[in-house]
C-alpha positions, 0 to 999 in steps of 0.5 A: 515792083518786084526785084528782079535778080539773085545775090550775083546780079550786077557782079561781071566786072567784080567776078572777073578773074585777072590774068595771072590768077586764070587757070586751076584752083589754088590748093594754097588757098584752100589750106589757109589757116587763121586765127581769131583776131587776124585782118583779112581782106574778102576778095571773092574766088569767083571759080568756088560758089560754097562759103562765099560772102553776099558782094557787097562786102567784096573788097572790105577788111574784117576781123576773124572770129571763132571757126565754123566747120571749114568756114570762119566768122567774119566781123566786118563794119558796113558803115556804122553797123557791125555785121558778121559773115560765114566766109570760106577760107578760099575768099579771104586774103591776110592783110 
C-alpha cells in the first residue's frame, strides 16, 4: 500500500509553538552566527518552513560544519549512522 502523507505528517504537538514564543518572529534568531565545531540543539521554528530539517531529528544535538549560502551543515548521529542536514539558522539553538 501507499503512504499516505508528506514530511509533516504526525507533527501537531511537535510544531506547536509555546506560549512565551507566540507572537512576531525573533530577528535574534535569524541573525544568529555559528562556527564550525559548535553544539546545537535542532529545534524546529514552526512559523519559518525554508531550511528546515525532516522532524525526525527534532529535538537531536549536532555538530556545525561548514556554511551553506544562509544555511549551515549539520552532522548529527541517528543511531549509529552519521548524517548530515542543510538547516537554517532560525532551527538551531546553541547548547
Amino acid at each position: 500500500m501507499k503512504r499516505i502523507g508528506g514530511n509533516r505528517r504526525k507533527t501537531r504537538y511537535k510544531m506547536k509553538k509555546s506560549v512565551s514564543e507566540k507572537g512576531k518572529l525573533h530577528i535574534s534568531r535569524f541573525m544568529q552566527t555559528f562556527e564550525e565545531g559548535d553544539k546545537i540543539l535542532l529545534k524546529a521554528y514552526p512559523s519559518y518552513q525554508k531550511g528546515i530539517f525532516h522532524l525526525r531529528f527534532h529535538g537531536k544535538i549536532g555538530e556545525v560544519g561548514k556554511k551553506q549560502g544562509e544555511c549551515y551543515i549539520v552532522n548529527i548521529k541517528d543511531g549509529n549512522k552519521k548524517k548530515s542536514c542543510v538547516v537554517h539558522p532560525v532551527h538551531m539553538l546553541r547548547v
